[in-house]
Residue frames as qw, qx, qy, qz and C-alpha x, y, z in Angstrom:
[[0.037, 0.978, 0.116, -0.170, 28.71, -47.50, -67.26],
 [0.707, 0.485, 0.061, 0.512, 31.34, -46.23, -69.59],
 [0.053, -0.982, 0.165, 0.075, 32.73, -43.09, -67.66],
 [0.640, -0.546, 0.288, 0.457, 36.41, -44.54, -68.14],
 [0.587, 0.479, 0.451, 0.472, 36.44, -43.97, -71.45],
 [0.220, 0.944, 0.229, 0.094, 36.26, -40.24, -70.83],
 [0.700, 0.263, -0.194, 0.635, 39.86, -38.94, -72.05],
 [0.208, 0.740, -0.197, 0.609, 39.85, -36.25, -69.29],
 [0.878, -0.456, -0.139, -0.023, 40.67, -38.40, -66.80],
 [0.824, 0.165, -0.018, 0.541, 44.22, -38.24, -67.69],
 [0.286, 0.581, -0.143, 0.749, 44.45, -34.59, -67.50],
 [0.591, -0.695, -0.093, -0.398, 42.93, -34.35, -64.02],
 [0.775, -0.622, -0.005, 0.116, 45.38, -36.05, -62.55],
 [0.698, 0.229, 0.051, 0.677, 47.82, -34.25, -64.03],
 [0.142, -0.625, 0.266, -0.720, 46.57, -31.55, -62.30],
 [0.776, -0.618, -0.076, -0.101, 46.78, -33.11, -59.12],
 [0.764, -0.014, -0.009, 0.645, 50.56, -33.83, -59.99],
 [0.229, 0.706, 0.074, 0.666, 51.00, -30.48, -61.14],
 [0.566, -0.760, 0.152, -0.282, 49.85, -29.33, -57.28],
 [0.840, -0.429, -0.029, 0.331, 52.17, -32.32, -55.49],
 [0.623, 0.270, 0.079, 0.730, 55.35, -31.10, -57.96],
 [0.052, -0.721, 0.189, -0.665, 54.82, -27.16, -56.88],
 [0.762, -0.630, -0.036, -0.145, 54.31, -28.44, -53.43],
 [0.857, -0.230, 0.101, 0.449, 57.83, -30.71, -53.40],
 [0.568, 0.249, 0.330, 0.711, 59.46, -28.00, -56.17],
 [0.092, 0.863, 0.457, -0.193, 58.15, -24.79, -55.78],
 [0.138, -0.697, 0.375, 0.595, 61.41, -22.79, -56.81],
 [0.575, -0.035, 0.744, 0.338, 61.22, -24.62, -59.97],
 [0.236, 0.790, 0.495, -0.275, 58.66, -22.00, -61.33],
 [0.075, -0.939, 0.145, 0.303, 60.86, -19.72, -61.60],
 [0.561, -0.236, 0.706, 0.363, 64.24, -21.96, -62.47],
 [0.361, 0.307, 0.740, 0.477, 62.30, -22.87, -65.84],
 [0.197, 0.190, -0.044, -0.961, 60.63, -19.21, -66.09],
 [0.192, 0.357, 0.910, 0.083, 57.13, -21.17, -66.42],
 [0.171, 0.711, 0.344, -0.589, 54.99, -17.98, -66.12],
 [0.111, 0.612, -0.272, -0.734, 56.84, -16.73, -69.46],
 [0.022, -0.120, -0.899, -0.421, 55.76, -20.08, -71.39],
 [0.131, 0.530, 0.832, -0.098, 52.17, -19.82, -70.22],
 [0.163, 0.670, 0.066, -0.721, 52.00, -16.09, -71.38],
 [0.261, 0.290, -0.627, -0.674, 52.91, -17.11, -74.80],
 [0.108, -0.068, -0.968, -0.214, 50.60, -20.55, -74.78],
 [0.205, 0.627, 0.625, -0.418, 47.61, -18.58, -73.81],
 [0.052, 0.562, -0.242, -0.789, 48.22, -16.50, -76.95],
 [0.280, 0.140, -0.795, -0.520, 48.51, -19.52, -79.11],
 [0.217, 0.181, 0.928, -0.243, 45.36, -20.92, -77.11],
 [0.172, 0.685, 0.354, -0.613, 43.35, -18.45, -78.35],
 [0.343, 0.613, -0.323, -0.634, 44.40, -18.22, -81.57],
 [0.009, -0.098, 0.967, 0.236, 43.76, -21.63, -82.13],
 [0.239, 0.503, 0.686, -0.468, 40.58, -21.16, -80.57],
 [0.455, 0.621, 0.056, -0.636, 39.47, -18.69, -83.32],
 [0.122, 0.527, -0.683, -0.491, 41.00, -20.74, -85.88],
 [0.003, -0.145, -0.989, -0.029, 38.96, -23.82, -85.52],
 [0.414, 0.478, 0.571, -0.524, 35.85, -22.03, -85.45],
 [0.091, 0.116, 0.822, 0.549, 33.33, -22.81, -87.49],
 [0.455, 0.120, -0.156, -0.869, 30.37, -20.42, -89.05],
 [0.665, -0.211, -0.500, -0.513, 28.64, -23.08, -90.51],
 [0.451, -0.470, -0.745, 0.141, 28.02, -25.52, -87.31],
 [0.049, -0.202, -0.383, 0.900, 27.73, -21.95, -85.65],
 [0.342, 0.062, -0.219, -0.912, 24.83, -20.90, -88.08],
 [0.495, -0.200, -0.732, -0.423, 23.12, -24.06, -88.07],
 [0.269, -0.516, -0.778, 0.238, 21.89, -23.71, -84.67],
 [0.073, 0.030, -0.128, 0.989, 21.64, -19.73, -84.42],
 [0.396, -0.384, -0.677, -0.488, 17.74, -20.23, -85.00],
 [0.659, -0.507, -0.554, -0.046, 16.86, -21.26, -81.36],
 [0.204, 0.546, -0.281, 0.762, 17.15, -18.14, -79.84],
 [0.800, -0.458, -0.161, -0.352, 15.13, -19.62, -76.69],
 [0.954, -0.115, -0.058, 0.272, 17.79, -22.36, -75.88],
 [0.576, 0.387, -0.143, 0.705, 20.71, -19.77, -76.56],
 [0.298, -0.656, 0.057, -0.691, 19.00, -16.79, -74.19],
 [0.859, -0.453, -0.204, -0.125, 18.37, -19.56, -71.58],
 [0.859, -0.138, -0.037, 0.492, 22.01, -21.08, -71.62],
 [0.171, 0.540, -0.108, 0.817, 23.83, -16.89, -72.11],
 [0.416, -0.696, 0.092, -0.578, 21.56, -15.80, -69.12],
 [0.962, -0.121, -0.222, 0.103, 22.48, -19.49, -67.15],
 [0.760, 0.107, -0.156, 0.621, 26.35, -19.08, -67.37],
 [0.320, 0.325, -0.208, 0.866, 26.84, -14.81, -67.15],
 [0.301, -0.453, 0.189, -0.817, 23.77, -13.94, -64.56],
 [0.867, -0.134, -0.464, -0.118, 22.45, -17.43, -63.11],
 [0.859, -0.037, -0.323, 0.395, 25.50, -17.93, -61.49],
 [0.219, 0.316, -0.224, 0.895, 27.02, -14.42, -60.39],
 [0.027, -0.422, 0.394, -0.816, 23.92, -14.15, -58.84],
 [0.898, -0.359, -0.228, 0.111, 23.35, -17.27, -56.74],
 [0.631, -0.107, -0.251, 0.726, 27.13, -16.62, -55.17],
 [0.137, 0.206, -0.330, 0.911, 26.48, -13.12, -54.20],
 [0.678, -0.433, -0.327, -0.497, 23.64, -14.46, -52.16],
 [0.885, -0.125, -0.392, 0.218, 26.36, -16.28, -50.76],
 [0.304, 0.666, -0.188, 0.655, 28.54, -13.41, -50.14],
 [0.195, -0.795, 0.250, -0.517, 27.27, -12.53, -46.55],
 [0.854, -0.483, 0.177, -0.081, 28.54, -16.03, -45.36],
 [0.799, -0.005, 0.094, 0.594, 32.38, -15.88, -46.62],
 [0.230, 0.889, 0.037, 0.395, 32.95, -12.53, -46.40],
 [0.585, -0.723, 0.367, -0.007, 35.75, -13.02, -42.73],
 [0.529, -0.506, 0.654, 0.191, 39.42, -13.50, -43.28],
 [0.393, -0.055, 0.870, 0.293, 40.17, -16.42, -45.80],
 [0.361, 0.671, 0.638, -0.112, 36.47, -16.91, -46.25],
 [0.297, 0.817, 0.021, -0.493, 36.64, -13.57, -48.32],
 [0.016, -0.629, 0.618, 0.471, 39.02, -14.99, -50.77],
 [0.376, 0.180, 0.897, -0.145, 37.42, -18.05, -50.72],
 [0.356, 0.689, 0.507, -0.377, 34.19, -16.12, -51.95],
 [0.219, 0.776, -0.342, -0.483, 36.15, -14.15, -54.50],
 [0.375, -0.306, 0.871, 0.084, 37.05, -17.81, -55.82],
 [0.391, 0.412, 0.820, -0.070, 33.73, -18.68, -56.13],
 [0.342, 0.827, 0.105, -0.434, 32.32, -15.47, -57.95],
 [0.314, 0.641, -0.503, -0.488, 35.34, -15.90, -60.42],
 [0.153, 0.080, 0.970, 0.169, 34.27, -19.74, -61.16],
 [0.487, 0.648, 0.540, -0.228, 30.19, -18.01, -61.80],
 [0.370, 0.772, 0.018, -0.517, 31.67, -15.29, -64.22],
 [0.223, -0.342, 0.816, 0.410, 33.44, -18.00, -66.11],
 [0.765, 0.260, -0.169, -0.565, 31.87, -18.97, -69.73],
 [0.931, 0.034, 0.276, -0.237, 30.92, -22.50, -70.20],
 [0.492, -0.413, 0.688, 0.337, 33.10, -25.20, -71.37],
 [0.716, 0.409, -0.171, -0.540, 33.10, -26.23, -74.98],
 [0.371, 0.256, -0.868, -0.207, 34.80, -29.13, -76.25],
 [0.072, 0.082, 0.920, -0.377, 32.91, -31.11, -73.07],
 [0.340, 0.219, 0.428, -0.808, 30.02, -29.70, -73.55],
 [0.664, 0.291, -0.276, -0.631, 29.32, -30.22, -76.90],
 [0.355, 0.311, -0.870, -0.144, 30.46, -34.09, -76.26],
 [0.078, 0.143, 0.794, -0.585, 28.49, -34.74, -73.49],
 [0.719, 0.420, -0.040, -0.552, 24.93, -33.28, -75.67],
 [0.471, 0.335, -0.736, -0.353, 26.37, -35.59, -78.20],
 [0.282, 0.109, -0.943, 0.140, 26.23, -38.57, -75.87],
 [0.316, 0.172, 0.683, -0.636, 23.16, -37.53, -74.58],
 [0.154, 0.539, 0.732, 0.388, 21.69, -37.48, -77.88],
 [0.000, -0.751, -0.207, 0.627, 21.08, -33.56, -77.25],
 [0.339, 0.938, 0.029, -0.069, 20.90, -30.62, -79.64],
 [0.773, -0.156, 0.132, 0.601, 24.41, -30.70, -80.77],
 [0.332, 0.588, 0.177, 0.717, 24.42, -27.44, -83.22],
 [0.477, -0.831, -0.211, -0.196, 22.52, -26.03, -79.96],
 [0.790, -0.543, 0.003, 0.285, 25.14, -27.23, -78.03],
 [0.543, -0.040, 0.212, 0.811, 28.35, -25.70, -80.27],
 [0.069, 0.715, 0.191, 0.669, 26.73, -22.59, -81.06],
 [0.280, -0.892, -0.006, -0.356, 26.54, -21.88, -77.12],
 [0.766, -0.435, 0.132, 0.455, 30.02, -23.20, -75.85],
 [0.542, 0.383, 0.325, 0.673, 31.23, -21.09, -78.74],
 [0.210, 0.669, 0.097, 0.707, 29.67, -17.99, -77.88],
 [0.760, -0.606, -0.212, 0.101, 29.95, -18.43, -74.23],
 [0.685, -0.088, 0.073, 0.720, 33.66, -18.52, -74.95],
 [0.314, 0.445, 0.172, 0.821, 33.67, -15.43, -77.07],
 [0.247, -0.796, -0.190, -0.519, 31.37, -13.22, -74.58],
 [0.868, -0.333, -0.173, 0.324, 33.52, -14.42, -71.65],
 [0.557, 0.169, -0.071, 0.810, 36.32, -12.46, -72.87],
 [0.172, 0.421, -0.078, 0.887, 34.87, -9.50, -72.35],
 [0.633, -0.641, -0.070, -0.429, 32.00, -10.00, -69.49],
 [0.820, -0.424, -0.270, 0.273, 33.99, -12.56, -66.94],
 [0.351, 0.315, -0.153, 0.868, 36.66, -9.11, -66.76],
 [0.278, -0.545, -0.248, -0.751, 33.74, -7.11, -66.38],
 [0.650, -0.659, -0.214, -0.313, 31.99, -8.87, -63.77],
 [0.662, -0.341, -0.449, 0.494, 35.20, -9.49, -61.78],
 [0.226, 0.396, -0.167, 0.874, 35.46, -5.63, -61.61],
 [0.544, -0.637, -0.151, -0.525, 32.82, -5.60, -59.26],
 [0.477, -0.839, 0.087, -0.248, 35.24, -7.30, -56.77],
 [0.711, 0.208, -0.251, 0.623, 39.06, -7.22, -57.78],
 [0.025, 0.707, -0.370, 0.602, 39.43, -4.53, -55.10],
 [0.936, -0.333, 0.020, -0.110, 38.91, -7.54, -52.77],
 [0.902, 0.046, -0.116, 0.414, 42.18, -9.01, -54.12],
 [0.462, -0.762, 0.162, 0.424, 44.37, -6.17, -53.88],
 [0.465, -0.282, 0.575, 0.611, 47.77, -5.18, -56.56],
 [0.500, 0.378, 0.678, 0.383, 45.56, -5.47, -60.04],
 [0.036, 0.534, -0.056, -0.843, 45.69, -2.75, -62.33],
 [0.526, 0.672, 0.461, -0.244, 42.49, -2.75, -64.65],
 [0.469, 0.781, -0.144, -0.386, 44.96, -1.21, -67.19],
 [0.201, -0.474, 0.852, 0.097, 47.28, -3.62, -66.86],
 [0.629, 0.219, 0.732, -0.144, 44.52, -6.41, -66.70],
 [0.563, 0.706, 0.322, -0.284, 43.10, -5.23, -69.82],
 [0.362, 0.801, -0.443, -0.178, 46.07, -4.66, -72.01],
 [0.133, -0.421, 0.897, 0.021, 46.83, -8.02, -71.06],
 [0.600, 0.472, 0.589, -0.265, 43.16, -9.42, -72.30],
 [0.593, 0.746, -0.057, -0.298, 43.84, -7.68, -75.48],
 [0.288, 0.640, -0.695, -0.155, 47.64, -8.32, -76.45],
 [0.187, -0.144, 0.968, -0.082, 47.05, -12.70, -74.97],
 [0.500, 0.408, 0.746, -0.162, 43.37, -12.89, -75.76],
 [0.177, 0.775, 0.126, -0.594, 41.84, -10.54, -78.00],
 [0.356, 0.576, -0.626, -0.387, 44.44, -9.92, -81.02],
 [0.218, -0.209, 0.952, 0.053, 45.17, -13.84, -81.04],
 [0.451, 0.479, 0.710, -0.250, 41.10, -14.61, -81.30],
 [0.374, 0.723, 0.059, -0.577, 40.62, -12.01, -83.44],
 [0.206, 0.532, -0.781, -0.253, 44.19, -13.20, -86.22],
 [0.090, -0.006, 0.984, 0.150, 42.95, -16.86, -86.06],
 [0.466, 0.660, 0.360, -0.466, 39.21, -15.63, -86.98],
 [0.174, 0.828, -0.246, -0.473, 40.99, -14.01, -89.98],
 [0.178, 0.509, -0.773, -0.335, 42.67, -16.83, -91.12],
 [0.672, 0.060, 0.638, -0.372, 39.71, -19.23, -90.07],
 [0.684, 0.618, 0.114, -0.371, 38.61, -19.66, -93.96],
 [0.345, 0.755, -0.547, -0.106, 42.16, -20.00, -95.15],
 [0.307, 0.339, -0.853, 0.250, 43.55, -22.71, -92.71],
 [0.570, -0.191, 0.404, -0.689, 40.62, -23.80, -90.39],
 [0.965, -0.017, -0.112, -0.235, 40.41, -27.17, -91.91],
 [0.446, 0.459, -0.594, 0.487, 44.28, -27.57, -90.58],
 [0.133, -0.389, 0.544, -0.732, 43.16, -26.77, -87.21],
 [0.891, -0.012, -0.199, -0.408, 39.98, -29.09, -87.94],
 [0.895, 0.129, -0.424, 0.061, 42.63, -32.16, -88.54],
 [0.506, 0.308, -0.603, 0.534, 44.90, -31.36, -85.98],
 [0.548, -0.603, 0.027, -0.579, 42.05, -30.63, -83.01],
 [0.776, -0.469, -0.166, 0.388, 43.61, -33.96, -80.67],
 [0.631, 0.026, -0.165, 0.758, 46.89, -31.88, -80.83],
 [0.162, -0.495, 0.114, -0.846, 45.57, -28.22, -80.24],
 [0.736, -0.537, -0.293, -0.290, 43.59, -30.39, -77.47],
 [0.833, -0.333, -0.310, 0.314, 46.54, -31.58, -75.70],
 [0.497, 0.208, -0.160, 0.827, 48.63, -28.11, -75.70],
 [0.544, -0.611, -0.256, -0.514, 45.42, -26.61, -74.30],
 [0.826, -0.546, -0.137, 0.015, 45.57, -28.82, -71.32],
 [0.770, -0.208, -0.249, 0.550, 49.18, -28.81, -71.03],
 [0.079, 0.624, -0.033, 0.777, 49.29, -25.12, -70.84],
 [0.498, -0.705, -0.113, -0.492, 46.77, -25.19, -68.43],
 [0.884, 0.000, -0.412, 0.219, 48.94, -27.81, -66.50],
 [0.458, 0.345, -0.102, 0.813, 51.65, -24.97, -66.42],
 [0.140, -0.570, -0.024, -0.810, 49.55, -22.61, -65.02],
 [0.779, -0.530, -0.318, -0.101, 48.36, -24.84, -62.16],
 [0.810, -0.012, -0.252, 0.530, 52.24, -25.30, -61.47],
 [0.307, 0.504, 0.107, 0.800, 52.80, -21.70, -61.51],
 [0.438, -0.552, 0.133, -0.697, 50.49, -20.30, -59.25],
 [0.898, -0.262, -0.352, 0.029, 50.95, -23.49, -56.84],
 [0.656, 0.374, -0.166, 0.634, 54.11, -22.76, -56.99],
 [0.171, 0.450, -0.169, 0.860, 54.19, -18.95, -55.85],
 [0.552, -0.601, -0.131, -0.563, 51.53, -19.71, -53.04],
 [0.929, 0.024, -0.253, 0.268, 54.03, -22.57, -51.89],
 [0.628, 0.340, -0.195, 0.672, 56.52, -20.49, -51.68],
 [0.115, -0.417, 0.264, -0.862, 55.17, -17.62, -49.64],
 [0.098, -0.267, -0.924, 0.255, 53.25, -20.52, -47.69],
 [0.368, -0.150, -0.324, -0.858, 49.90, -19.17, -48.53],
 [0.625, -0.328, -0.494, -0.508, 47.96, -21.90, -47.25],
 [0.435, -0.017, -0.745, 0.505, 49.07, -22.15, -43.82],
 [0.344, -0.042, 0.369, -0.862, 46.48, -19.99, -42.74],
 [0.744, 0.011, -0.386, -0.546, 43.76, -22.49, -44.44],
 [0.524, -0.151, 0.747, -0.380, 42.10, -25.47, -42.53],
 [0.024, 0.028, -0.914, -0.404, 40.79, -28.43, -44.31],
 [0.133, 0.623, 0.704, -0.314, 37.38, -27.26, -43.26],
 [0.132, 0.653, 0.052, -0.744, 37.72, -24.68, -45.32],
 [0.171, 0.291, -0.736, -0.587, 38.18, -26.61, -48.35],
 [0.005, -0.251, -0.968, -0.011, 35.67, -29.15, -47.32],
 [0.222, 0.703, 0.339, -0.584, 33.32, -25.93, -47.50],
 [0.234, 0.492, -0.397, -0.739, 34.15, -24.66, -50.58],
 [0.017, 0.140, -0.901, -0.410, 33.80, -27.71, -52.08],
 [0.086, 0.512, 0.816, -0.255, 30.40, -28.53, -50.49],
 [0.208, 0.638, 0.102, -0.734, 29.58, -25.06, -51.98],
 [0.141, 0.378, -0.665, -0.629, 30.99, -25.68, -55.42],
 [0.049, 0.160, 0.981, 0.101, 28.31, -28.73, -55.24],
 [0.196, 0.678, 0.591, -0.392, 25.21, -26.95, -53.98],
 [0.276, 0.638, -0.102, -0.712, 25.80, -24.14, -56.74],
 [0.001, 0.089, -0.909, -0.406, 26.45, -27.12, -59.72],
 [0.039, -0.420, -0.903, -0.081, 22.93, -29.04, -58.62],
 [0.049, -0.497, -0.454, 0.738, 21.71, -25.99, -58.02],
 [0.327, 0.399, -0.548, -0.658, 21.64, -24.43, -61.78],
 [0.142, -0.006, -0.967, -0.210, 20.71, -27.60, -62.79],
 [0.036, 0.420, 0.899, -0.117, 17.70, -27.59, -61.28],
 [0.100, 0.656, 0.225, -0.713, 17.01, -24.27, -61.89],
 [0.190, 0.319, -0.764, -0.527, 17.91, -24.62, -65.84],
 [0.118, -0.166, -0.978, 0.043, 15.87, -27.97, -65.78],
 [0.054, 0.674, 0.679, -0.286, 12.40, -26.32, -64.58],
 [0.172, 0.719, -0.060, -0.671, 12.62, -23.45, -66.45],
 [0.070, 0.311, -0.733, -0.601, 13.18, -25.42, -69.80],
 [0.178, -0.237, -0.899, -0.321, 10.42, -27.80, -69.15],
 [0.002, -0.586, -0.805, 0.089, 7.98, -25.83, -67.83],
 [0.123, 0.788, 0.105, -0.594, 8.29, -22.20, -68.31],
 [0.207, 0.582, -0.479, -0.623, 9.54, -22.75, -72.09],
 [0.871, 0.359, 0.200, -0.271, 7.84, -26.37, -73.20],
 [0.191, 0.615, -0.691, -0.329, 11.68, -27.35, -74.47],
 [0.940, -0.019, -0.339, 0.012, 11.66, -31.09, -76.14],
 [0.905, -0.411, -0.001, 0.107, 14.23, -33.43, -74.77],
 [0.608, 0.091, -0.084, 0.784, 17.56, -32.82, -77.15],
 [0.149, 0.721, -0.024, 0.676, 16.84, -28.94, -76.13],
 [0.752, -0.621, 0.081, -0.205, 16.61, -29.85, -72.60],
 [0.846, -0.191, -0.010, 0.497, 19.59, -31.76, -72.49],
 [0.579, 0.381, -0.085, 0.716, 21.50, -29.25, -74.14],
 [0.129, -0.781, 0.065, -0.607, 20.34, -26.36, -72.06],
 [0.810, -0.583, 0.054, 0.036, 21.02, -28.49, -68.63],
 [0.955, -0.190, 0.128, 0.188, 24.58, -29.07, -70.02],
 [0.477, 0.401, 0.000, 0.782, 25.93, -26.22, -71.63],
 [0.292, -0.849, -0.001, -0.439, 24.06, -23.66, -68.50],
 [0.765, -0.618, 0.183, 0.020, 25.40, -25.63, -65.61],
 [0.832, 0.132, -0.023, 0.539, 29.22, -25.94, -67.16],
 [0.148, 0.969, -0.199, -0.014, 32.26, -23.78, -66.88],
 [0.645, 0.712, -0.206, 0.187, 35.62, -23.69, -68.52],
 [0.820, -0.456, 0.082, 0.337, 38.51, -24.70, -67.04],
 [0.549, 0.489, 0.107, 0.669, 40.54, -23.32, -70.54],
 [0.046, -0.783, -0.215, -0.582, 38.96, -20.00, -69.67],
 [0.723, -0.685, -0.034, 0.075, 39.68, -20.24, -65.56],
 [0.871, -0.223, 0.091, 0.429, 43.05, -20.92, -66.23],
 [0.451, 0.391, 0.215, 0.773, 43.94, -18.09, -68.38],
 [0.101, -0.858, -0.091, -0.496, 41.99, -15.37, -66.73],
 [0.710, -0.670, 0.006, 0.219, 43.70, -16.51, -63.67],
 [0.779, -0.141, 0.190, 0.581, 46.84, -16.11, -65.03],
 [0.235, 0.540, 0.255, 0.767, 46.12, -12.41, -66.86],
 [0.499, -0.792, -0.231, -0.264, 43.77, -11.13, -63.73],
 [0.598, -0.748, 0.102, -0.271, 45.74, -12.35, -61.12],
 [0.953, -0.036, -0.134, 0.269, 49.12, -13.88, -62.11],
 [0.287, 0.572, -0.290, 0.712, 51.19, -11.16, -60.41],
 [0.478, -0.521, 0.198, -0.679, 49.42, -11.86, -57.12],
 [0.205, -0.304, 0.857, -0.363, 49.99, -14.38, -54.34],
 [0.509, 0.152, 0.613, -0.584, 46.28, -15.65, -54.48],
 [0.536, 0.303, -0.546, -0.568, 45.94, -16.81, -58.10],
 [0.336, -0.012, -0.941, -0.047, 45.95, -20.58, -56.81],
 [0.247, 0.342, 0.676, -0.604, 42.95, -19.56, -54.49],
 [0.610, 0.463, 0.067, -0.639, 40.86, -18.47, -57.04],
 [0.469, 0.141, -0.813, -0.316, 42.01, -21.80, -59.70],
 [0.161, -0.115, 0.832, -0.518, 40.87, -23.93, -56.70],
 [0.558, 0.333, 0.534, -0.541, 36.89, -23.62, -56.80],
 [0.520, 0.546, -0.413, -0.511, 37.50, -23.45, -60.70],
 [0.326, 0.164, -0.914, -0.178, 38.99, -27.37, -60.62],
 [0.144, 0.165, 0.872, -0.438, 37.05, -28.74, -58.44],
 [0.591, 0.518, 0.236, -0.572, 33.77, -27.55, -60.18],
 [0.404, 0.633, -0.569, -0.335, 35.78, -28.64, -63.61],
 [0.030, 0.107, -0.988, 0.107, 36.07, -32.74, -61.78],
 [0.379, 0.252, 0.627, -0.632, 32.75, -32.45, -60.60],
 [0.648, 0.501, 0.015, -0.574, 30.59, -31.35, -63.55],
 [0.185, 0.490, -0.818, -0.238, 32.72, -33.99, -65.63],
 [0.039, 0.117, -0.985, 0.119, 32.25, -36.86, -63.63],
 [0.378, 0.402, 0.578, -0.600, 28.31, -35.89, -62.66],
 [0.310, 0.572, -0.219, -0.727, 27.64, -35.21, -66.57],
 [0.218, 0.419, -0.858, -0.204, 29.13, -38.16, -67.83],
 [0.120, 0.225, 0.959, -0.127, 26.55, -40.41, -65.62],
 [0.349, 0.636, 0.303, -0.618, 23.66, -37.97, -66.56],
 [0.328, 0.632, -0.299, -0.636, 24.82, -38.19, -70.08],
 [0.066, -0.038, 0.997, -0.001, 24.94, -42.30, -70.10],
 [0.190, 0.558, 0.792, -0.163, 21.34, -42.43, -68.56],
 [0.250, 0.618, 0.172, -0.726, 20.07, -39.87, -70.76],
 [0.264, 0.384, -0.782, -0.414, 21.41, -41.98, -73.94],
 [0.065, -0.049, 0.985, -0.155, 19.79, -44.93, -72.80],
 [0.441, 0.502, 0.527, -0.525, 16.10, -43.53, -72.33],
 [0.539, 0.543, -0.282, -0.579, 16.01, -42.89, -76.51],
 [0.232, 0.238, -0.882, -0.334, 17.51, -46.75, -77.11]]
């Protein structure tokens, strides 16, 4: 079984370092004003993001408005509402942040670069598969806000005009200015996709540090037990295999999908976006104490779906050779 080959081993444990180093360093946050690099490098994520898209592999799957309706409903209503089913059993103390964790890991749009590599290796729909990690991303921007308004008065501090004039001037304009120049320079961003990959991740890196950092510092987690993580986590599993199986019976028997539309719809419904986690955490809630509670359920679902995908996307290659 090939999972070592997958290259996002490397960044995972660089977020784990990222945690030890805010743990041992936490004033360092500040010291090197990290918060004011990751505002700008979510600016230039995003405008890279629009700059590498591409219309035509968007258009060539736009057809299979089944497989696209499945995986859209999957990622923004699937998920929001399986966790607020969950709601009346983390709603005490911690637990309530906890829960607010989880709800902002359902309203999070699907991953793309994984996704669309993982179809690939399954021998899925691949246009399928980049037309909805693409527009996942783009409808994110403006639903995963949306649905957290239903319960950022949980968190406390966040001003909705703030939030939102920070969604436009870091996401927004950026997406919008590297759209614009997509046609002009988009085969630049094409040739240079490892390197917009790795400033991606190390952004995100930053942001782990950051909000580690400030939770460190005001010892945030001294009220937390390691049962409380060994819950979340045990959650963050049952809601993964959960989709999945729900995604999975509803493609092959309430919609008759072949096999590469099945794969893709099992693998681009049951993902979400670490890019996207990391930045709304850091626009939503990076003026608050609790930003590294709510990244939390977001990595851990972001190791998981990786490592579970990656053997699901082996033995799914295999059955076509």
């Amino acid at each position: 079984m090939k999972i070592r080959n997958i290259k996002f081993n490397g960044f995972i444990v660089s977020l784990l370092c990222a945690i030890i180093i805010a743990y041992i360093v936490p004033e360092g946050s500040e010291l090197l004003h990290v918060h004011d690099i990751t505002n700008i490098g979510i600016g230039l994520i995003f405008f890279f993001y629009g700059l590498k898209l591409s219309f035509k592999e968007v258009k060539q799957g736009l057809s299979n408005y089944k497989l696209h309706i499945l995986v859209q409903c999957s990622t923004f209503l699937l998920f929001p509402f399986l966790v607020l089913l969950a709601k009346p059993f983390l709603v005490e103390g911690v637990g309530s942040m906890l829960w607010v964790g989880l709800f902002f890991l359902a309203v999070l749009p699907s991953s793309v670069s994984s996704s669309v590599v993982m179809v690939s290796l399954a021998k899925g729909n691949v246009p399928g598969a980049i037309f909805n990690a693409t527009i996942s991303g783009l409808i994110g921007v403006v639903v995963t806000p949306l649905w957290l308004g239903l319960v950022v008065q949980e968190v406390g501090n966040v001003s909705f005009i703030d939030v939102f004039v920070k969604l436009l001037i870091q996401i927004i304009i950026p997406i919008t200015l590297g759209l614009l120049l997509n046609k002009k320079y988009g085969h630049i961003a094409e040739r240079r996709k490892g390197w917009i990959s790795n400033f991606d991740k190390t952004i995100i890196v930053l942001i782990v540090y950051s909000s580690f950092s400030h939770s460190f510092l005001i010892n945030l987690f001294e009220e937390m037990k390691w049962s409380h993580f060994v819950w979340l986590y045990i959650a963050v599993l049952v809601l993964f295999f959960l989709v999945m199986f729900i995604v999975n019976v509803v493609s092959k028997k309430l919609l008759k999908f072949n096999r590469e539309d099945n794969i893709t719809a099992l693998f681009c419904g049951s993902k979400k976006s670490l890019v996207h986690g990391s930045v709304m955490v850091n626009v939503m809630f990076g003026a608050t104490p609790q930003g590294s509670l709510f990244i939390i359920p977001v990595m851990l679902y972001h190791i998981s779906q990786i490592l579970i995908i990656a053997v699901m996307a082996e033995r799914k290659a295999k059955e076509v050779q």
